[in-house]
N, C-alpha and C positions, 0 to 999 in steps of 0.2 A: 331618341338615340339614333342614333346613324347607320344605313343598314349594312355598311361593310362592317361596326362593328358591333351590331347584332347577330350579325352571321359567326362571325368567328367568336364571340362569345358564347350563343346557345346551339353550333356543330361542332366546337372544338377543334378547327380548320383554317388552314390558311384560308384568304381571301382576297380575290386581286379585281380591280374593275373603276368605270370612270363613276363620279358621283357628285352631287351639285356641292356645291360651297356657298355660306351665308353672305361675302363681299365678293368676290369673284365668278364668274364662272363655271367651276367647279376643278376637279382633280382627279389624277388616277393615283389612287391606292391601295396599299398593300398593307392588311392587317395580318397578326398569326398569334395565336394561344399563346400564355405564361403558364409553364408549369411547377409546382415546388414539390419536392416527394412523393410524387404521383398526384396531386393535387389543383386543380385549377384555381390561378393565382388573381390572372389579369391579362391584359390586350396590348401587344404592342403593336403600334400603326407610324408608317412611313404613306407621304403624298408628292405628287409633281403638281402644282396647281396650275392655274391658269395662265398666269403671266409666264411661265416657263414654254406651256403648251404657246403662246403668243407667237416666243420666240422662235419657235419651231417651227411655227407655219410663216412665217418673214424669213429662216433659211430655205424651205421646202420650197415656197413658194415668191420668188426673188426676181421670175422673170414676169410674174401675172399680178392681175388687180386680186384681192382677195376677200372677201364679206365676212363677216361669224356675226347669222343670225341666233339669237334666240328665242324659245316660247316667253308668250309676254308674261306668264306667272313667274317665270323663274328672272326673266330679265328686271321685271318691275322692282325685285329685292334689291337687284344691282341698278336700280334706276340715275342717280345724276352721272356726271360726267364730271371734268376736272374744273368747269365752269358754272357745276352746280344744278344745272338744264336737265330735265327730259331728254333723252337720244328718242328722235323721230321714230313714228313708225315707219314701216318698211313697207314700199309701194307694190313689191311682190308679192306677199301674203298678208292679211290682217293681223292673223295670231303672231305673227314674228315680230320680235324688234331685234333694230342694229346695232350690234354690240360691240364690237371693234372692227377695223379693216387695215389693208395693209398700207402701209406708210410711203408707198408712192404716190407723187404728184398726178395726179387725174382732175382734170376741169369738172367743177362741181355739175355743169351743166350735160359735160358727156354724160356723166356718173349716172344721173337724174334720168338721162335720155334711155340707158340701157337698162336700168331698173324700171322706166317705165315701158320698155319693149318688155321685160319678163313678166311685167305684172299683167299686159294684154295677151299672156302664152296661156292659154286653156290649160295645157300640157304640165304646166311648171306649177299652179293652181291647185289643178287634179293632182299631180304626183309628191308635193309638200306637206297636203294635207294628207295623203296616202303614207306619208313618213320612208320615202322607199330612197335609194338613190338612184340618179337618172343624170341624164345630159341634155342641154340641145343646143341647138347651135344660134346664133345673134347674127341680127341684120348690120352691113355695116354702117356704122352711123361715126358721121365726123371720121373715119380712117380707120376708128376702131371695127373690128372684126374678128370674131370666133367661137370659143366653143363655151355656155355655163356648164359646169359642172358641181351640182349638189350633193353632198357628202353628210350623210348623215350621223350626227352623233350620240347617241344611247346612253342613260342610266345601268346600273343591275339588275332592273327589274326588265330590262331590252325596250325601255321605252324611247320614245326618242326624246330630246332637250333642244336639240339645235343642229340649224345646218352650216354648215362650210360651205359660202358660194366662189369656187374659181372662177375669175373671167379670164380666159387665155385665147390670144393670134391662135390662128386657127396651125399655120405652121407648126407650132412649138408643142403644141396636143395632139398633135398626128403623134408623137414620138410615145405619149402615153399609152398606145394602146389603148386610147377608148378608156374604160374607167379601171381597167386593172392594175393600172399602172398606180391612179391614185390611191387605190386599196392596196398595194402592195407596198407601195411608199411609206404609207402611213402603218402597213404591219410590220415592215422593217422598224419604223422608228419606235412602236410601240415593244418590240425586241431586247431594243437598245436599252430602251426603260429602265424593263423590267432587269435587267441585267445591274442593273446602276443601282435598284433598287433592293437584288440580291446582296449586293457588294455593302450598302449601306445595312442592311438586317444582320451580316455578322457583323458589320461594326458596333452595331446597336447590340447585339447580344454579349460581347463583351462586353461592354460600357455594363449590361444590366448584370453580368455576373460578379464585377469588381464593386456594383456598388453590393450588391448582396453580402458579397466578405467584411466589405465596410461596414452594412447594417448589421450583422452577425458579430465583430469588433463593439459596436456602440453598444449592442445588448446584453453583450457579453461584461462590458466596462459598468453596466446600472446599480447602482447603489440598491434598487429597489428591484423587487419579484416581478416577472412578465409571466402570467399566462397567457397562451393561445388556444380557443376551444372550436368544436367546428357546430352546426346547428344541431348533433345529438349530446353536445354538453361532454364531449371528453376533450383530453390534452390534445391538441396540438403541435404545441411551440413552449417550452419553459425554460429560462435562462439560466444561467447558473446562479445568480440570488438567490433565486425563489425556492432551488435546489436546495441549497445550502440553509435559509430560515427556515425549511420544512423537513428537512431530514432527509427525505427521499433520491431517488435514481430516475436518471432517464427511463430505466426499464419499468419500475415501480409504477411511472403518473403513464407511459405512452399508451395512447386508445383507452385510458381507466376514467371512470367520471368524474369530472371536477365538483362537484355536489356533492357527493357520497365519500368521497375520500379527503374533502380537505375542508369542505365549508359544511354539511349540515353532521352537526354535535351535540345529539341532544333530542329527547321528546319534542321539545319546544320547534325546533327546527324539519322536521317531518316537511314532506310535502315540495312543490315546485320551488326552484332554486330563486331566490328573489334576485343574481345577479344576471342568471341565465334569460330570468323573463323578463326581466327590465330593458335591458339589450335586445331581444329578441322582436320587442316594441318598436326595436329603432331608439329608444331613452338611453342617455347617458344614467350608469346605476352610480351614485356614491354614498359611502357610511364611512365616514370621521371614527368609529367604533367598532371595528367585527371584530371576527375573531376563527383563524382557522386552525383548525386540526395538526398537527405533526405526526409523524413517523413513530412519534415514542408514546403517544397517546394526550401530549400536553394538548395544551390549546397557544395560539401566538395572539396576542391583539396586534389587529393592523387598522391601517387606514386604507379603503380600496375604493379605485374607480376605475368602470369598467363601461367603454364604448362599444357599440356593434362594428363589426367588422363587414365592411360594404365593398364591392366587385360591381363594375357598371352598373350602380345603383339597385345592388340584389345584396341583403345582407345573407352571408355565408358561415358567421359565426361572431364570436368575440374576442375583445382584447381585453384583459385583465390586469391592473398595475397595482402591486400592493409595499405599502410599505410596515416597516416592524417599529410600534408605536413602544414599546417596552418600557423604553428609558424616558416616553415623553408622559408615558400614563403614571411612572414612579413620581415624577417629577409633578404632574398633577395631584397624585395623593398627599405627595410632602405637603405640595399649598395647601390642599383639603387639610391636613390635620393638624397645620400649622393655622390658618383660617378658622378652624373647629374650636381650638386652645385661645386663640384672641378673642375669639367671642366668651370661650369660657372664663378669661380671668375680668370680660368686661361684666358678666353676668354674676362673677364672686363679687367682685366688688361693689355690683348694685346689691347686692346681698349683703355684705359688711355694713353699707350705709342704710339696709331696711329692718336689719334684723335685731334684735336686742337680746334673744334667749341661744346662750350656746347649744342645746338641744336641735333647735330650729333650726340653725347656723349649720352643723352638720349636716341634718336632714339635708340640707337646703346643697349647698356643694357636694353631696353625694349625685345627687338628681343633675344637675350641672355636669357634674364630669362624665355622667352617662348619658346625659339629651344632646350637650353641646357640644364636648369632647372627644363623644364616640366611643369611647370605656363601656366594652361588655359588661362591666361588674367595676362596682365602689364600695369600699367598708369606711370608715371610718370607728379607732377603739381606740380606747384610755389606756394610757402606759401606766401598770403597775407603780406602785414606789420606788420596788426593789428593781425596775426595768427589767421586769425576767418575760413581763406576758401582757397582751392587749386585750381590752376587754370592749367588744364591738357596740357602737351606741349609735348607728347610722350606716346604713347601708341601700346600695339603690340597682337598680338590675332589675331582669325578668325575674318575680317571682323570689324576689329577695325575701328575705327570711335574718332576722335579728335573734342573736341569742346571746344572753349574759353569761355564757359558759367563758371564763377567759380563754386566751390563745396564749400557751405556752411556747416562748421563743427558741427551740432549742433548737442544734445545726439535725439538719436531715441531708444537708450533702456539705460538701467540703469548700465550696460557693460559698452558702445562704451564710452569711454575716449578720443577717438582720438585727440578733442580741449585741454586736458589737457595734454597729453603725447609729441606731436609734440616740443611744445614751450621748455622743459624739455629736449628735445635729447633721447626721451626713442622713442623704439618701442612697437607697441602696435598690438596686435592678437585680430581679433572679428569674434567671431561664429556662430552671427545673422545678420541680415537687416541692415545696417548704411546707413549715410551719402556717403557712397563709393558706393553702391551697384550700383546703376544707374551706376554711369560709368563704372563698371565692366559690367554691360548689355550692353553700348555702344560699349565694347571691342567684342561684337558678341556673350556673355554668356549667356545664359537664367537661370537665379537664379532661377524664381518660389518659392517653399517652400521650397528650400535648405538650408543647410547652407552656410555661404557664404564662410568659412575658407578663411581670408582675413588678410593679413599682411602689417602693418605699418613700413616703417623704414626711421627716417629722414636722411636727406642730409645736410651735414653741407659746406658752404661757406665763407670762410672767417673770420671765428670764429661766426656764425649765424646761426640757423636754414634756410636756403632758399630754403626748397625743400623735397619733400618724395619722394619714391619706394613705388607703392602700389601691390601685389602678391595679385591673386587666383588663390585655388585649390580646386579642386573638389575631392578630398584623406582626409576624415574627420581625423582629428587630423595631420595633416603632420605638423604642427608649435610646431616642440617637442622643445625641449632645444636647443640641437645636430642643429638642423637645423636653428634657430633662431639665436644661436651664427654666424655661417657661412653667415647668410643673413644679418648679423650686420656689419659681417666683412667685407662681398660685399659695405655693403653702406659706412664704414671706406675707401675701396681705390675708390668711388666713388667720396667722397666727398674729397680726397687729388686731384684726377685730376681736380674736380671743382676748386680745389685752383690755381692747376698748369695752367687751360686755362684761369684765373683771371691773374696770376702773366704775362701768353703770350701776352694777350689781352691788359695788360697795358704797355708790353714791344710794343706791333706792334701798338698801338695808338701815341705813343713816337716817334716810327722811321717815320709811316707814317707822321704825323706832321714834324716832322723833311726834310721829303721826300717832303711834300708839301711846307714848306718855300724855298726849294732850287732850285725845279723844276716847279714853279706854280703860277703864278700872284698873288698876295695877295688881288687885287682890283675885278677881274672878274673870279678869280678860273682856269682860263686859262695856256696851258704850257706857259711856258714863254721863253727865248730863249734858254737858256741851254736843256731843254729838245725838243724844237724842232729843235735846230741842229742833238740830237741824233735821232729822228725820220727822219728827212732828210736822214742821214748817212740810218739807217735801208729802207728805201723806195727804195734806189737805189743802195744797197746790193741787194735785193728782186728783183727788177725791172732788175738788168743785169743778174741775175740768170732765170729768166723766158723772157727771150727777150721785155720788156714792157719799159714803161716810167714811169715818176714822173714830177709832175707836182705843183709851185708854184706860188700863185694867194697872190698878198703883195696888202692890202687897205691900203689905207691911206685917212681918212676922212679931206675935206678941210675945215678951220676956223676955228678948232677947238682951238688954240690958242688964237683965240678972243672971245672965251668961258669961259676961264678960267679966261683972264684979263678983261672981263663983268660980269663974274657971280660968280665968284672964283672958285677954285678947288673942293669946293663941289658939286655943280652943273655941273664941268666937269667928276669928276668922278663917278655922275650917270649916264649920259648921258655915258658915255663908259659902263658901267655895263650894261643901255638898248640898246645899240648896240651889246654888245657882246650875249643876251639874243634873239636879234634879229637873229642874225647870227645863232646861236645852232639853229634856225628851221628849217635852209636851209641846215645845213651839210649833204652831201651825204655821204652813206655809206660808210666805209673805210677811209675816209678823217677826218685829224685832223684840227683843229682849235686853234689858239697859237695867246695868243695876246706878239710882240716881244719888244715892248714899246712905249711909247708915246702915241698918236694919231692911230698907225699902227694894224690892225689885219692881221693873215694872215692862208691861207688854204693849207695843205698839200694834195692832191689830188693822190695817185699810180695808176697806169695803165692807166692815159688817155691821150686821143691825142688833139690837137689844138684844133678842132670845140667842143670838150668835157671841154677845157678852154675858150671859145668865150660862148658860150648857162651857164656853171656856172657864167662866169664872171656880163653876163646881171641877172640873180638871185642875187646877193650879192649888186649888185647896188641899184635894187629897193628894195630891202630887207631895205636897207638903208634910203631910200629918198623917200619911199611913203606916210609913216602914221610918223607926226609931233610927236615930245618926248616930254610932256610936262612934265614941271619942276615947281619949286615955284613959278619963276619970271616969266615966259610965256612960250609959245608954241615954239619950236627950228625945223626947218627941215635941216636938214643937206643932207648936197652929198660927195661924195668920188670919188675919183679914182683908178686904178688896175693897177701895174706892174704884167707881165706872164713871168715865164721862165719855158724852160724846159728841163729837162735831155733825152738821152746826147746829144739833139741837143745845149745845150746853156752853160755848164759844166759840167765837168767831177767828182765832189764833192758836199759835203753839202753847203761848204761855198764859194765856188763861185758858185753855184745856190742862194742860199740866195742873192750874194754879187749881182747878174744879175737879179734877181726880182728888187732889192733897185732901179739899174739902170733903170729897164724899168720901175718904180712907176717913178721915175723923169722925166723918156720922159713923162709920161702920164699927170705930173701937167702941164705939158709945154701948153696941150693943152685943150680941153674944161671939162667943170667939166659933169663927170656922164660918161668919157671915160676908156678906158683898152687899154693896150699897150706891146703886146710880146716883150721880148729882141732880140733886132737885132742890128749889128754894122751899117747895112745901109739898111733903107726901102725900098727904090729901086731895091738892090739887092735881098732882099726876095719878091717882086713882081715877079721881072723878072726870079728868082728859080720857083717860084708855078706856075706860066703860062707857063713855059716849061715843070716843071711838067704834068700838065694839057694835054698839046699837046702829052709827051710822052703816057703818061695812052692811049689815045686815037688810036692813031699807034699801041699800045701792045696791043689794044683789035683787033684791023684792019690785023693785021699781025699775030693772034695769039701766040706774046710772052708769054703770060700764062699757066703755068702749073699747074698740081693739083699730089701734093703729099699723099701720105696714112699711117697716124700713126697706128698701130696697137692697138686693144682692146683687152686685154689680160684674161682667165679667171682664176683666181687664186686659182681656188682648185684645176686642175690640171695643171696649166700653157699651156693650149690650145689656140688656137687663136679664138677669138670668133667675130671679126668682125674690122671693121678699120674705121676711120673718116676724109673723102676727105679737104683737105686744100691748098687753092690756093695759090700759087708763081709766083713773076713776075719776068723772067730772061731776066735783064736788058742788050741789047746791051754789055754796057760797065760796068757795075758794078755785073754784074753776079745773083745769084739768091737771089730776097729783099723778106725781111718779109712782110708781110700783114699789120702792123701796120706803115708800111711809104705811103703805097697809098691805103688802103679802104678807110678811112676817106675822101680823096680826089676826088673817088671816089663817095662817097654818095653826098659830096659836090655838083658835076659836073652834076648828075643823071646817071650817068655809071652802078650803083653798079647791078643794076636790070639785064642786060645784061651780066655782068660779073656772077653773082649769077647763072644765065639759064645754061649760059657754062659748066660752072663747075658742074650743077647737071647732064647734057649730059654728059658728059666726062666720071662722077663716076660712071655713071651707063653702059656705052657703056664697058666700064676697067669692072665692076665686073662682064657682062653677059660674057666677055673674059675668065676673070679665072675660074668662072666657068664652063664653057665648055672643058679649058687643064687641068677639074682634081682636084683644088683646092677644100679643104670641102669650102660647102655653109655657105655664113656666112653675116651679115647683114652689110651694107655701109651706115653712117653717113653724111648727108650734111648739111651744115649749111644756113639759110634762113635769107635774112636782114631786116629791118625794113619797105624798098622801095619793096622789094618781097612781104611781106604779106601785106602792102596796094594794090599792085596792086591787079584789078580786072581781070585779066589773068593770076593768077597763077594757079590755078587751069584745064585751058587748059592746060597750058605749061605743067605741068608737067605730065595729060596724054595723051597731046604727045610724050612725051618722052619715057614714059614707053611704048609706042604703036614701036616706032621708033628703041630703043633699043633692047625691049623682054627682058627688065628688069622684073622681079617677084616682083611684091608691097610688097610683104613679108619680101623682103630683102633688103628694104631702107625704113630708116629711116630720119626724117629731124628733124634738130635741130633749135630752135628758143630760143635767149636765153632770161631769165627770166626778163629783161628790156623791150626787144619789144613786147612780149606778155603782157605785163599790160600798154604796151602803148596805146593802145582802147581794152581795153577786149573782149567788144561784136564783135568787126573784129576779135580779135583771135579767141574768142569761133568758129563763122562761119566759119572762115577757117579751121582749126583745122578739125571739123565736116566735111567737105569736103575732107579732107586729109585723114581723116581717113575711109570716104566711098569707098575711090582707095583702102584701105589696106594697108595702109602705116603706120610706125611706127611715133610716134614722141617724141622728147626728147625736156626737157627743159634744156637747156645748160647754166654755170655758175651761178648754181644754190644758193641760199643764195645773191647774190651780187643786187639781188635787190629790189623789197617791193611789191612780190606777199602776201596776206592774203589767209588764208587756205581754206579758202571756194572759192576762184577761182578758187585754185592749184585743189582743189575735182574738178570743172566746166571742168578744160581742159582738162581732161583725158588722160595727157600724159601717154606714155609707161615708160618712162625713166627721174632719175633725175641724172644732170652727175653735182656732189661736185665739185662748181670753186677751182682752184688749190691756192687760196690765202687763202683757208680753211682747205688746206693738206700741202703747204712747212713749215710748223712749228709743225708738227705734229711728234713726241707725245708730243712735250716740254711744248708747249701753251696750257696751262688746257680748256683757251677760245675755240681756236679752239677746240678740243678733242667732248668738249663738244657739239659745234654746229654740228660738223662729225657724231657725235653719235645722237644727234637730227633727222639728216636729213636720216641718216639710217634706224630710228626710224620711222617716218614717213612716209618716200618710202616703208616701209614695209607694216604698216599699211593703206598706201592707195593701195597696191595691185601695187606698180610699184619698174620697175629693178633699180639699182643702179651702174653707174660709177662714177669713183673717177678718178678728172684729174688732171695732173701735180705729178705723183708718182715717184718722184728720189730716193729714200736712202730705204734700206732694214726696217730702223727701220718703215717708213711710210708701208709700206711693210707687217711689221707685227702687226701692228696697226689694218689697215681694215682687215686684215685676224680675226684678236682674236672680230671683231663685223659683221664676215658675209657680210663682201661688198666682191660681187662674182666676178665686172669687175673693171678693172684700165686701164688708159692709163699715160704712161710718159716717161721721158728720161730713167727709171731703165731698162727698156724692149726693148723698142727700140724708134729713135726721126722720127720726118715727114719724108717718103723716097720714090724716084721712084715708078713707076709702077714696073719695071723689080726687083728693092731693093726689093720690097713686096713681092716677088715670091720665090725669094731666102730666106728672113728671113719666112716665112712659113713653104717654107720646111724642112729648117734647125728646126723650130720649131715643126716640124711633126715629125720631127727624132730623138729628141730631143736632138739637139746641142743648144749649148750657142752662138748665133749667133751677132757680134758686126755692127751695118750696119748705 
């Protein structure tokens, strides 16, 4: 910065004086203060620079030769000439260069001669360097002869820049008086100047006070609000806009904070002003989005940007430019809610083409018109017959709330038309209290004195009114035209898919009827055979895919023949409709019921074994023949018989399993009524099978043929090993190694199982204190517990003995009990359980779903673990049924705070089924099947390594 105006910017003073210039020379000028309302504004500066100063010294000096040295720092900036050249140094002093001379003709060689006389002057040496002015006089050389006179000239700071060399006839400088005359000369002229320079400062302060009126006009003409703040953050300067968009008075905003009174509203806004300190930075502040204060307490949304306000590079405050966004931010909501509605009617009509259940259909555009729409509250209700009242069947909001209380339409202001408009197919808009309003509060709204801005629009079915959409919003006037058409036209593709799940509904009522006469008893609603050969075929599909059985139980009630020829067919065919009513109380889980014809019911049983058809069979019996059917003519007791067959011990298909139940129901009339009869070619021969049986089991537990294999638990968020579940194998002599489901049964039968159970939990725990000790990660080992283990009253020793015996960690066993023999005596479960779990032992309920635990137990037993029987996952994802119950039981292991395995996991799609709902563990064939000790070693580590190991 320059220091004439540094002076007069930090003294607040005129300033007058010579001073260098960047191309020239330099110049005398005259700075002087800007003030606005006592305020310091700015600097105004007037110069005479050099080439004017030239000209003055070619009149002053017109009879003499003339020099203008200067220092070579300041000359060197004004270094070429009009030729581009260096100007020589100066043979008078070193530090000087020559910088211009006067424009008389002088022989370069005189020139040379008398610069080289001054440069040999001691005197002129000493006194240049001394910065002083001084004279001497010159020899004459070539004719020329007289007086130098050095003239010195000064900065502000009185330093010196350069000298003024006269060469003047000695004549003509007598006249000067020696040097006063050239100091007097040149204070005259400098007189003159300043005088010139007077004259031009009023002209200039006019010029600045006519543009001030003009700038005062401009600001005054602004569309937009000007604040002006100084660096403690109040008014300044405010326009009349800004007046006017804010309410306020000059008197009101002058010297009051711009922070406090117009920008910070609100907790939120506490603290240093963000336009103040942004500026304050020297940063340009802008927000596309504020929002200031008014006079009346509102708030304006503006658009503001606010630069610092700079004075010779000193920022002094700020400027503030705002404008009133009002009609640009309506204008934005319109698109917003217009934008909101397009996506909603594209998101109805993905709805129309996914949905098939008008239930869901509601549901579904309730949720739509509040996620996408923007609608605080949506009902959806059925119009009456008599159109007097809507009765709500879908509603979506905070905290909505459904209730089948109708809504009676009556007028509650002189507006609400709703009973008149509805029956008409119009919609109707209401601004006040109606008959709706209540249910808009159920939807979680709190009206109070609001409006309720509340939209009508019916729902047409079938060519009828059967239904509204009812909208609120809490955006007073949002039901414009614009948006009313759109919401019409929402409830026009609502009301064609109302049509279309009409025209479905009467198509799937047609086939299922159609479905029912062909696979379905007409008399007792029962399958009838066509459909239960196809259930057959599926049961033992099912059953050779998971190593299990199937199992047929054929009645045949006896006399019934002489029912019909005593009492007619009417009376026989209640009497079958109250048996078959009898039978539906006894069906066990899983199991189908099919009456095949005649006299005969029959029961499709999957996965059980013989004493599982000996204990059903006595249930269907007395099912039958305990409580007397009374009829018109009298009281009838009836008794049956049971053919048993079963897969694959009895056939290899549906219809020779069917054809060997027919057969064993005929052994069984053979013999007393109220008996059951397995299919065998020769009774004998299946005696003398089960008593060897029997004997062998027994030698396999004596001789330790028994083995215990370990299927892996797998955890599938990063397919780690998370633990394995011991299952016992009998490696037969001669038949090599059998499943569990051809001698537990016979087993529990004999009372073996107890002993065989102890084994096997010694064995799995003796194996897992092994691998853990070579190495293996810790990981928890699954046993399973039978129905003879948790009666006994030494289970509980046993097993910590075991854990004593082993130096198993109770941490890392777990016992599984599955969900049938735990509700087989609760309060034994509960107690043991509680015992089990004082060791630290984990526990799981195994094949879970398959049997009739109630929630409030499942909360009592506090298992660790629910492991989904695998007749809940081999149909997964196909079975909506199953999906559903998978997802249930997820649902609920969750929320009781326990893990979740999924058993029987083949196929990747099961696979990625429990992954997409968070089930963490699986066991099944996809991972790996039941295998060795030493097999479990090896697929670990290959699973530690991560190889795809097949074992």
């Amino acid at each position: 910065m320059r220091e004439v105006l540094r002076l007069a910017a930090s003294e607040r003073r005129e300033v007058t004086g010579y001073e260098s210039g960047r191309y020239t020379l330099g110049a005398y000028r005259f700075a002087f203060p800007l003030f606005w309302q006592g305020n310091f504004i700015g600097i105004a500066e007037l110069s005479l620079d050099g080439q004017i100063y030239v000209e003055q010294l070619e009149h002053q000096y017109k009879q003499s030769f003339w020099i203008l040295l200067a220092k070579k720092d300041i000359a060197l900036a004004k270094q070429t000439d009009q030729t581009g050249q260096l100007k020589q140094q100066s043979s008078i002093n070193q530090d000087y260069l020559e910088l211009s001379s006067a424009d008389q003709e002088m022989n370069t060689a005189k020139k040379a001669a008398l610069l080289n006389e001054l440069h040999n002057n001691n005197k002129v040496r000493n006194l240049t360097s001394c910065q002083s002015l001084f004279s001497v006089p010159t020899e004459s050389i070539q004719g020329l002869s007289g007086v130098a006179t050095f003239i010195p000239v000064s900065n502000l700071k009185k330093e010196r820049e350069a000298y003024l060399l006269v060469l003047g006839q000695a004549p003509i400088l007598k006249q000067f008086d020696r040097n006063l005359y050239v100091i007097g000369t040149i204070g005259t002229f400098l007189l003159l100047l300043l005088a010139v320079l007077a004259r031009r400062t009023s002209i200039n302060r006019r010029i600045m006070l006519e543009e001030r009126e003009t700038l005062k006009a401009i600001t005054d003409a602004m569309g937009e609000g000007l604040l002006v703040q100084n660096l403690q953050g109040s008014f300044l300067y405010q326009n009349p806009k800004s007046l006017k968009l804010l309410g306020y008075t000059d008197e009101q905003l002058r010297l009051q904070s711009v922070h406090l009174l117009i920008h910070q509203h609100g907790e939120d806004e506490q603290g240093d002003c963000p336009i103040f300190s942004t500026t304050l930075s020297g940063k340009t502040y802008h927000n596309p989005d504020e929002a200031f204060s008014k006079a009346d307490g509102q708030t304006l949304p503006v658009e503001v940007i606010a630069t610092p306000l700079v004075r010779s590079g000193v920022t002094v405050g700020s400027v503030t430019l705002f404008r009133d966004i009002r009609q640009q931010k309506e204008s934005e909501l319109h698109i917003l809610r217009m934008n909101r509605l397009y996506a909603a009617l594209s998101a109805t009509n993905h709805a129309i083409v996914n949905i098939s259940n008008r239930n869901e259909l509601f549901n579904q555009i309730c949720c739509i018109a509040v996620e996408y729409a923007g609608f605080k509250a949506a009902f959806i209700g059925l119009l009456s017959d008599e159109g007097k009242s809507l009765i709500p069947v879908a509603a979506a909001g905070e905290n909505a709330k459904i209730s089948n209380e109708p809504i009676t339409l009556h007028h509650f202001n002189k507006s609400c038309k709703i009973s008149e408009s509805l029956p008409k197919r119009m919609s109707h808009i209401c601004s006040q209290r109606c008959a709706l309003s209540g249910m808009i509060e159920r939807c979680g709204v709190c009206l109070g004195d609001k409006q309720t801005n509340i939209g009508v629009y019916p729902l047409m079915c079938d060519g009828r009114v059967t239904a509204a959409m009812v909208f609120y919003s809490d955006e007073p006037g949002i039901f414009d035209q614009k948006l009313t058409e759109l919401l019409e036209e929402m409830a026009q593709d609502v009301s064609f898919g109302l049509d279309t799940i009409l025209r479905y509904e009467q198509h799937m009522q047609a086939h299922d009827e159609l479905q029912r006469i062909s696979n379905y008893d007409a008399l007792t609603g029962l399958p009838n055979r066509t459909l239960l050969l196809d259930r057959i075929d599926q049961a033992i599909a099912s059953a050779a895919k998971n190593d299990s059985t199937v199992g047929l139980l054929l009645i045949g009630l006896d006399r019934f023949k002489q029912i019909n020829n005593s009492f007619g067919h009417a009376t026989g065919d209640y009497v079958l409709r109250s048996i078959a009513l009898r039978l539906k109380e006894v069906v066990p889980g899983g199991a189908t019921l099919a009456r095949p014809g005649g006299d005969e019911f029959l029961f499709l049983v999957p996965d059980v074994l013989m004493s599982g058809c000996v204990h059903l069979a006595g249930t269907l019996l007395s099912a039958i023949s305990s409580q007397p059917i009374d009829t018109a003519e009298q009281s009838l007791t009836l008794t049956a018989r049971i053919g048993i067959s079963l897969w694959p011990s009895d056939a290899s298909n549906g219809e020779g399993l069917l054809k060997n139940a027919y057969t064993a129901l005929s052994r069984a009339k053979q013999g007393d009524e109220g008996s059951y009869q397995f299919f065998t070619a020769d009774m004998t021969t299946r005696s003398v099978e089960r008593l060897t049986l029997e004997n062998e089991l027994r030698t396999a537990l004596q001789q330790q043929q028994f083995v215990v294999y370990y299927q892996p638990k797998i955890n599938i968020s990063d397919s780690s090993l998370a633990g394995c579940e011991a299952l016992v194998r009998w490696n037969h002599p001669k038949q090599g190694i059998v499943g569990p489901n051809w001698f537990i049964p016979v087993m529990e039968e004999i009372g073996l199982i107890g002993q065989l159970g102890s084994w096997v939990l010694e064995e799995a725990c003796r194996q897992t204190v092994q691998w853990k000790k070579a190495g293996i990660a810790s990981f928890v080992t699954a046993v399973n517990i039978s129905i003879a283990q948790l009666k006994s009253q030494t289970l509980l020793p046993d097993v910590r003995a075991i854990l004593q015996s082993t130096g198993m960690n109770p941490s890392d066993l777990e016992l599984e009990i599955t969900e049938s023999t735990a509700m087989h005596d609760v309060k034994r479960t509960l107690s043991v359980m509680e015992g089990i779990k004082s060791l630290g032992i984990r526990i799981a309920i195994d094949d879970f779903g398959t049997g009739y635990s109630s929630l409030s137990h499942l909360k009592r037993l506090t298992a660790d673990t629910l492991k989904i029987d695998r007749s809940f996952i081999k149909d997964l994802p196909d079975d909506k049924e199953d999906s559903v119950i998978a997802e249930v039981i997820l649902d609920l292991a969750k929320n009781l705070g326990m893990q979740v395995v999924a058993e029987g996991v083949e196929t990747q799609e099961q696979l990625d089924f429990l992954k997409e709902r968070a089930c963490k563990y699986v066991q099944g064939y996809y991972f790996a099947k039941p295998m060795t000790a030493n097999q479990f070693v090896e697929f670990a580590n290959a699973l530690k390594q991560g190889v795809n190991s097949e074992i």
